[in-house]
Backbone bond lengths (Angstrom), bond angles and torsions (degrees), N, CA, C in turn:
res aa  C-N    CA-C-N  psi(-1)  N-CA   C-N-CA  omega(-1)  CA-C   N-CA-C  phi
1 X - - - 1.458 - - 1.528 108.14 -
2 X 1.053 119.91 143.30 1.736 126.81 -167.25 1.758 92.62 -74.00
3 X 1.402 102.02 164.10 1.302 120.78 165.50 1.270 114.58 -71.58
4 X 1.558 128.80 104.98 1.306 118.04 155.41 1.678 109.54 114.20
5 X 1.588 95.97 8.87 1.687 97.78 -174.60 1.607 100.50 -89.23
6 X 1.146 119.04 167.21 1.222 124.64 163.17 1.713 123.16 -120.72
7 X 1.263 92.13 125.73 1.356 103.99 -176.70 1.684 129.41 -86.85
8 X 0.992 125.19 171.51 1.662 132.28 -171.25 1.424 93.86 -143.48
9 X 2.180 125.66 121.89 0.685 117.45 173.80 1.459 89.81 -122.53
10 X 1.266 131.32 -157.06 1.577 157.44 173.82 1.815 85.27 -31.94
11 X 1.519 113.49 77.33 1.262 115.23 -168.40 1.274 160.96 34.38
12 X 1.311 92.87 17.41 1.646 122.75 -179.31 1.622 121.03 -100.85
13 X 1.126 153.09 129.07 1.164 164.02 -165.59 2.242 101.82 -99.29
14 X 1.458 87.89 93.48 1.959 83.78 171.15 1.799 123.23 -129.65
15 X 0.986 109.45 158.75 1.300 107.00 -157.13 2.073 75.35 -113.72
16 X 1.242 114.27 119.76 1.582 121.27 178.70 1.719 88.63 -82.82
17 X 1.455 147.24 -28.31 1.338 101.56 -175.36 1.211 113.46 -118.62
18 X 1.432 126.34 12.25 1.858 143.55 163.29 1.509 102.61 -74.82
19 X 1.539 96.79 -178.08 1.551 119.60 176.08 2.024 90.46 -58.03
20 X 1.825 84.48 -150.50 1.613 98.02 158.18 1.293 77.22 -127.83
21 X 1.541 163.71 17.39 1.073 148.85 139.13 1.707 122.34 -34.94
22 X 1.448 100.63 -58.47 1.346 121.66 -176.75 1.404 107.09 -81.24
23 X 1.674 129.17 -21.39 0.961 87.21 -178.08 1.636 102.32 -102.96
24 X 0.922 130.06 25.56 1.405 130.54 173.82 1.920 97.39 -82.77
25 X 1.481 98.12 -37.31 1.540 90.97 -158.97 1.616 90.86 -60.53
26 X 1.554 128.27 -48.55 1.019 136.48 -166.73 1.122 117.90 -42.66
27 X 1.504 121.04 -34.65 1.582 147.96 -179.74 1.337 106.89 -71.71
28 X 1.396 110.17 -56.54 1.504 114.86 165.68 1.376 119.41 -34.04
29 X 1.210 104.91 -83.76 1.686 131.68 -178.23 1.796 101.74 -36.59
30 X 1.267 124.72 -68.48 1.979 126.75 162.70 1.730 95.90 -24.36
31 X 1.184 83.75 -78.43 2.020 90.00 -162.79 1.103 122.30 -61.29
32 X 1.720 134.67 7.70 1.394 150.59 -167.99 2.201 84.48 -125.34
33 X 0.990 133.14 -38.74 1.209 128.65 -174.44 1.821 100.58 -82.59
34 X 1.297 120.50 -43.22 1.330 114.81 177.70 1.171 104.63 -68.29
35 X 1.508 136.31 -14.68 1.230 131.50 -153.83 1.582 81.50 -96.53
36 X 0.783 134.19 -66.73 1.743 157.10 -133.79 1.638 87.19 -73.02
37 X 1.346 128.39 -41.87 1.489 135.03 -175.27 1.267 119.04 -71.77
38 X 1.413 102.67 -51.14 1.488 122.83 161.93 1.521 94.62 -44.37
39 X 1.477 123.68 -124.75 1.337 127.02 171.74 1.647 111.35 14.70
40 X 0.875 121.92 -64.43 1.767 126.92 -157.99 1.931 84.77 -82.33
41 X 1.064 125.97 -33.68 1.673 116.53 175.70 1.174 125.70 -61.65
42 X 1.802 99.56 -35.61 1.459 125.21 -146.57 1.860 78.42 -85.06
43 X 1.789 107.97 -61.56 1.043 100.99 -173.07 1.909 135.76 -53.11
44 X 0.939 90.61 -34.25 1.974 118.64 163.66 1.409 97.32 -47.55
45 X 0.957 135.85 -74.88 1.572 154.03 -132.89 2.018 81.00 -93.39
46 X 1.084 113.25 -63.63 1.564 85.42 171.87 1.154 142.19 -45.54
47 X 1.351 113.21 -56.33 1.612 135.17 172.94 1.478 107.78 -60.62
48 X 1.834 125.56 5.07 1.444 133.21 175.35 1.590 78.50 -104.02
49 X 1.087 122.17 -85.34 1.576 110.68 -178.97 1.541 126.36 -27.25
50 X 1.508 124.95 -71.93 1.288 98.53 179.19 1.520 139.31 -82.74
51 X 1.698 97.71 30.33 1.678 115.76 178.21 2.210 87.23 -96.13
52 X 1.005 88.38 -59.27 2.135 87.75 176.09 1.286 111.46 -39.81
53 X 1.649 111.30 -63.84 1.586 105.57 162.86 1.609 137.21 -54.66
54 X 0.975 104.02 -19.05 1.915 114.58 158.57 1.274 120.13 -66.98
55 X 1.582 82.11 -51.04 2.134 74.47 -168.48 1.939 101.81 -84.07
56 X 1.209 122.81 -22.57 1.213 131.00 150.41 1.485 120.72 -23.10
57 X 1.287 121.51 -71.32 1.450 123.61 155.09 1.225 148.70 -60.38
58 X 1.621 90.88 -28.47 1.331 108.30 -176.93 1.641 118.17 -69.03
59 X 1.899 104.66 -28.63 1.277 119.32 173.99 1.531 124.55 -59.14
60 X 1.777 75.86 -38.49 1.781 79.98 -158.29 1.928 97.58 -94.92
61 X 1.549 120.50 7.19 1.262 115.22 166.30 1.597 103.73 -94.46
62 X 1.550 122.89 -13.64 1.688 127.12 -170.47 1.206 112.41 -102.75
63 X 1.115 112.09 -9.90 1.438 127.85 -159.60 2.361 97.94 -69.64
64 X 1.195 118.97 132.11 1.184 100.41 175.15 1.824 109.39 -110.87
65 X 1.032 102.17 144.48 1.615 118.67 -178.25 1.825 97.60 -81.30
66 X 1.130 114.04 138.50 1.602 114.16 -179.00 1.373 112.28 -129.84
67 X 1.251 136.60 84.65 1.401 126.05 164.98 1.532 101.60 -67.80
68 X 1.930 111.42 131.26 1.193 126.25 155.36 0.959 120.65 -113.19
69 X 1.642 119.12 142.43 1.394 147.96 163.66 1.612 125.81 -89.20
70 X 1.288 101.82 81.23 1.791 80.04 -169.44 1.946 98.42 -126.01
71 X 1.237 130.36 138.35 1.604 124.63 162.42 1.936 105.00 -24.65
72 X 1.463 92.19 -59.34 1.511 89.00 -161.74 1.545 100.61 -136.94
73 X 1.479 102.15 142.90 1.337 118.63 -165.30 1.589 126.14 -78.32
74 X 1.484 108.07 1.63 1.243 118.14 178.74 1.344 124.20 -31.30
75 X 1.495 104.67 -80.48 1.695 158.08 146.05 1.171 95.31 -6.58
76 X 1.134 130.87 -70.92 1.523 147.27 -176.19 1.525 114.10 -69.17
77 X 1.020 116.41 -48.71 1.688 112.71 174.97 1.550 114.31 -93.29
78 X 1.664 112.23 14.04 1.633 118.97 167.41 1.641 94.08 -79.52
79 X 1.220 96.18 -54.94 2.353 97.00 -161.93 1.209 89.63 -85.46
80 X 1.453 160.40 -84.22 1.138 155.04 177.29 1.672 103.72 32.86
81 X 1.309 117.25 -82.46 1.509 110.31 179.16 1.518 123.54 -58.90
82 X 1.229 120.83 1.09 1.125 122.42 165.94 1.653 122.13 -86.12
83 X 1.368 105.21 -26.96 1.435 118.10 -178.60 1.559 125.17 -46.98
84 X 1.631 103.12 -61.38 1.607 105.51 169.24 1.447 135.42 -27.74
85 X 1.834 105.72 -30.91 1.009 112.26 -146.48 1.623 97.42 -98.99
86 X 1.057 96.62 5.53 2.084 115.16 -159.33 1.565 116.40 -126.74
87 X 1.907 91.24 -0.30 1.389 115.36 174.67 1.556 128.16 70.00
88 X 1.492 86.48 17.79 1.872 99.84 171.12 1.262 103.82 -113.40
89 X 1.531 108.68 160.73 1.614 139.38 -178.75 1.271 133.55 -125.43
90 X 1.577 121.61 97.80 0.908 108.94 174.15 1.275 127.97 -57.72
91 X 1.580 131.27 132.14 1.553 123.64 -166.19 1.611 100.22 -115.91
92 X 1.710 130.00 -13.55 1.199 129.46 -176.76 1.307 103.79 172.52
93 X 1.143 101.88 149.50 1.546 127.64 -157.87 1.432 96.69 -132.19
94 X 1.607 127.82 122.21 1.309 120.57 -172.57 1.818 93.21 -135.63
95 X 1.379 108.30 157.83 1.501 101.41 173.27 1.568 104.06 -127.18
96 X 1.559 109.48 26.42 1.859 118.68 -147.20 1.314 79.24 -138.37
97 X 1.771 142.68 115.52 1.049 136.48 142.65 1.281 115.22 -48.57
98 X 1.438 142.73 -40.36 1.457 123.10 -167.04 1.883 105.17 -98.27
99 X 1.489 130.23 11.98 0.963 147.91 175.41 1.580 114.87 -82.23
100 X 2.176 101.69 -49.92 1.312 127.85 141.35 1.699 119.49 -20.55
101 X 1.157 106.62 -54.07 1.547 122.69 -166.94 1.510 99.80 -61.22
102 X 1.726 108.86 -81.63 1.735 109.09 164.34 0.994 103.70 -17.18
103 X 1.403 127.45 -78.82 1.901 124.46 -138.10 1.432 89.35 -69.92
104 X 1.071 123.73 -43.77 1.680 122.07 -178.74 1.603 112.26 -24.05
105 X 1.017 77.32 -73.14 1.964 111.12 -174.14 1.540 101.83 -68.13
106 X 1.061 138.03 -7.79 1.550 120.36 -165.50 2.051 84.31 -132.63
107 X 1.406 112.63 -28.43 1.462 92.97 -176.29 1.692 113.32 -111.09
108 X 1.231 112.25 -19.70 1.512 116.35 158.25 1.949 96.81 77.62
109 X 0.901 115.54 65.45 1.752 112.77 -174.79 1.430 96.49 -83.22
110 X 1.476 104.61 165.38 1.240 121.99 165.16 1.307 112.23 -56.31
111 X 1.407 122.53 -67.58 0.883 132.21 -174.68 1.836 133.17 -130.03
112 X 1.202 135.18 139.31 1.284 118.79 -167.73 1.445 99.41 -120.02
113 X 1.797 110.21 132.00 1.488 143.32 167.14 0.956 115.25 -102.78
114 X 1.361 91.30 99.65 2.063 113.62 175.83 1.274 114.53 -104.18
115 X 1.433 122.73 161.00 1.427 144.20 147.69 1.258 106.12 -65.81
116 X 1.596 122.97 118.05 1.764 107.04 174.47 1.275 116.75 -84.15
117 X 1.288 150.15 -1.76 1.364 172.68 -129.26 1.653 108.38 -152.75
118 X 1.305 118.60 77.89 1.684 142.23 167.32 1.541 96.80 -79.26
119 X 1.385 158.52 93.21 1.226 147.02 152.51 1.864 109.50 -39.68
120 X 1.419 116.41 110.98 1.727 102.55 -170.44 1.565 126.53 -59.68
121 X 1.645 104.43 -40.86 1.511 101.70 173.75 1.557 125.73 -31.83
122 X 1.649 93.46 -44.89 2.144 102.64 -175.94 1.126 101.30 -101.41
123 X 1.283 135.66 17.74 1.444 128.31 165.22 1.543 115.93 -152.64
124 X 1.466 123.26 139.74 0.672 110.19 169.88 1.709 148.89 -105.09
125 X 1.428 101.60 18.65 1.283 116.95 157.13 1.622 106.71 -117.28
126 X 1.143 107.86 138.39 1.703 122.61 -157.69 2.420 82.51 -102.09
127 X 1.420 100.77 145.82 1.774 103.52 -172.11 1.564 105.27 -41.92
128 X 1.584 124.71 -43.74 1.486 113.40 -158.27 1.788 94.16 -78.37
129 X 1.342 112.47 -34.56 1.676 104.33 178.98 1.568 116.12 -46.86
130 X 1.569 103.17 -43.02 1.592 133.29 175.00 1.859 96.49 -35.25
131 X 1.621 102.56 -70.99 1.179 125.33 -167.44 1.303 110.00 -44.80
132 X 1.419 119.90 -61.45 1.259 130.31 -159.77 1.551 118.30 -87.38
133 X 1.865 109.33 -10.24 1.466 99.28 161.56 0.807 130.48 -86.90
134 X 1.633 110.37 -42.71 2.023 116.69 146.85 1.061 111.47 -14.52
135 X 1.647 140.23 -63.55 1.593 154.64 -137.68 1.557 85.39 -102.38
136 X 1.315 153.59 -6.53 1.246 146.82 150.48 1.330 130.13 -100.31
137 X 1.629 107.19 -3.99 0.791 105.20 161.18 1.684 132.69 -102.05
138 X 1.240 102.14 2.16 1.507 146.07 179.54 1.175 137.84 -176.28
139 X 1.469 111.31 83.87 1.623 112.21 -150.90 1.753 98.42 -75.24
140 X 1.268 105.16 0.43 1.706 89.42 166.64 1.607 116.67 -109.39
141 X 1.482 95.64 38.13 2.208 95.96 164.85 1.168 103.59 -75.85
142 X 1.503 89.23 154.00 1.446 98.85 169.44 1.687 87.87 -123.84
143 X 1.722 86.80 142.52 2.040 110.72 177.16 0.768 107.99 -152.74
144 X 1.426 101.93 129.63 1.536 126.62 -175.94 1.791 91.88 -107.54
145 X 1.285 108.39 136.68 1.631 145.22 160.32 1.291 103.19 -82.59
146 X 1.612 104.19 141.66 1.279 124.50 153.73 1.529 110.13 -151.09
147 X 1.727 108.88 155.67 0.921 120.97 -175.13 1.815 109.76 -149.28
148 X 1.272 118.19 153.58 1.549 126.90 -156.44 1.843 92.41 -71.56
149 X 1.308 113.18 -46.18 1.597 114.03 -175.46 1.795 94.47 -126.38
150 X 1.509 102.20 161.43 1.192 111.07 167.35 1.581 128.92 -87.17
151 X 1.872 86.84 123.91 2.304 90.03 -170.96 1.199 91.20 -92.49
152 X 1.061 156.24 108.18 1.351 152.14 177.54 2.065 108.32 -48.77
153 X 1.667 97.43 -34.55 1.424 116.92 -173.05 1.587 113.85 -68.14
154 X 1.595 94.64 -51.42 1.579 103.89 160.90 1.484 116.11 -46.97
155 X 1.246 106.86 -55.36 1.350 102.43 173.62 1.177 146.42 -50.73
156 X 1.086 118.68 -46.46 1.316 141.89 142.55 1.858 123.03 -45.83
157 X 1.344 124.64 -24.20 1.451 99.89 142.97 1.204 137.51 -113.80
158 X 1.641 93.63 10.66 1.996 100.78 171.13 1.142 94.63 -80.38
159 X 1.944 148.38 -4.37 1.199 116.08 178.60 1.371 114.30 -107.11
160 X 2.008 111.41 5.09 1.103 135.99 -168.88 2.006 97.63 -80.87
161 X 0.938 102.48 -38.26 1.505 118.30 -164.25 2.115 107.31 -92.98
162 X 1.301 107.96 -3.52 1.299 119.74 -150.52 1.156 151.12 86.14
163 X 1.228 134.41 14.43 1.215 138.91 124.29 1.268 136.39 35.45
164 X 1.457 163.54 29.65 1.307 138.94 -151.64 1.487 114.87 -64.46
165 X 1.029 110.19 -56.43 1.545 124.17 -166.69 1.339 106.57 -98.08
166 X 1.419 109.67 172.06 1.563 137.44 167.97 1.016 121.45 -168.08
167 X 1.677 133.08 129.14 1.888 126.59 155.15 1.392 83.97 -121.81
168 X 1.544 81.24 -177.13 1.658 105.97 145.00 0.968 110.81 -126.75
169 X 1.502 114.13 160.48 1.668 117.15 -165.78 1.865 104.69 -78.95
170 X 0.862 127.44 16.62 1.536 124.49 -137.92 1.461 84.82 -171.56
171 X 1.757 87.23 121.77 1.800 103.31 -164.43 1.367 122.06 177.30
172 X 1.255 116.60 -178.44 1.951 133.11 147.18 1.497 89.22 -105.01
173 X 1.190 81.72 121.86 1.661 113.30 167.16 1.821 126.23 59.27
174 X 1.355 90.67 37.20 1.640 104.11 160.03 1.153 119.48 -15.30
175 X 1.210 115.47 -87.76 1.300 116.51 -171.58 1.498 119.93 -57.29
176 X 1.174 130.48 -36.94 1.546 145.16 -152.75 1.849 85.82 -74.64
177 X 1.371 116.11 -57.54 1.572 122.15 -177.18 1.303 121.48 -69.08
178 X 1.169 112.47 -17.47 1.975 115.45 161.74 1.522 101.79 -68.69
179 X 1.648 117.81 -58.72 0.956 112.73 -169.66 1.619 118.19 -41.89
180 X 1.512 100.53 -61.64 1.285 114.13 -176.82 1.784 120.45 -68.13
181 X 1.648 115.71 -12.53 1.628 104.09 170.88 1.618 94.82 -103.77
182 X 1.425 143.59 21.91 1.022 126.35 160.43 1.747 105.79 -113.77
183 X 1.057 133.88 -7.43 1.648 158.98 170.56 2.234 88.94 -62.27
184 X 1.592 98.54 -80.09 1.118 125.61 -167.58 1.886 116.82 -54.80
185 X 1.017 100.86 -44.97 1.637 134.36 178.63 1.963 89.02 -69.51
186 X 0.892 118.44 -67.82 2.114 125.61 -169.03 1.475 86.91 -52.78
187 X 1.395 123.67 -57.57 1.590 122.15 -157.27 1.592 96.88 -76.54
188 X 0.725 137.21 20.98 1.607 143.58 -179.03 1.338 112.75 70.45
189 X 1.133 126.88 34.91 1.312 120.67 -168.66 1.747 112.29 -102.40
190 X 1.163 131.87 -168.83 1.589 127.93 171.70 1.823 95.63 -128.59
191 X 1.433 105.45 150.96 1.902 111.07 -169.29 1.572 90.41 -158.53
192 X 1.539 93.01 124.25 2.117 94.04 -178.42 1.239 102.33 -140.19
193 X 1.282 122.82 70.88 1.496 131.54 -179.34 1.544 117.74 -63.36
194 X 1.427 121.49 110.35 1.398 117.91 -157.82 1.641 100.83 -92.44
195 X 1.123 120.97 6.69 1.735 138.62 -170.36 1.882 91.49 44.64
């Protein structure tokens, strides 16, 4: 047997050419380092767990619910797959302003994405009517407007009436500014992107 090895018999840890002083310490010192690894793993491996459980909640408390209003669903099912990833949800897609109203009232979204431009003949709530029953029916919605080009005029009384938001669909950097006036708009904020 070499000088200085340590051995393992019928479960015992011995050093054949030390005391049994040393080799206990030796035994010690192993089982205080496995211990110490353990611990520092155990502890690691927690602080991986309650970082999963943070952002776990944190998603599903940040996460924004989106009822949309749009004529046509194009527009809406172009960015749609981008949403998840930005921690919003589409919850309903309506092409019926007073259909809008129900889901309003029966699904309670974070936030509602409208078309501001209802033509009245084919509809019969015109966007600011849109606006202002939402806003009576919860004067704390937040709605973001959109429109294909920028009316500056439109604009100016969808934010007169309450308003949070605005784009236009049609731009530099479409997508990046939905994200960010429906992000901005959920956190209570106001976003009027003139493209």
């Amino acid at each position: 047997m070499p000088t200085g090895s340590l051995c393992f018999y019928k479960g015992i840890f011995y050093n054949p050419d030390n005391s049994t002083a040393a080799t206990i310490n030796i035994f010690n010192t192993i089982m205080n380092d496995r211990r110490k690894k353990n611990y520092l793993e155990l502890k690691f491996m927690q602080r991986i767990c309650i970082s999963v459980v943070f952002l776990l909640i944190t998603n599903a408390i940040l996460m924004a619910s989106i009822l949309a209003v749009f004529k046509r669903s194009t527009f809406i099912q172009a960015v749609q797959p981008h949403f998840s990833s930005h921690g919003i949800e589409l919850t309903f897609l309506s092409n019926n302003p007073e259909d809008a109203i129900i889901r309003y009232k029966s699904l309670q979204p974070d936030v509602v994405l409208m078309d501001a431009n209802w033509p009245s003949p084919l509809y019969q709530l015109s966007g600011h009517a849109l606006v202002k029953t939402l806003l009576d029916c919860n004067p704390a919605a937040r709605i973001i407007a959109t429109t294909s080009v920028h009316e500056p005029e439109l604009l100016a009384s969808l934010k007169s009436i309450g308003v949070k938001g605005y784009f236009t669909k049609i731009g530099k950097d479409v997508l990046k500014n939905i994200i960010v006036c429906i992000k901005t708009v959920h956190a209570g904020g106001e976003y009027y992107y003139l493209g």
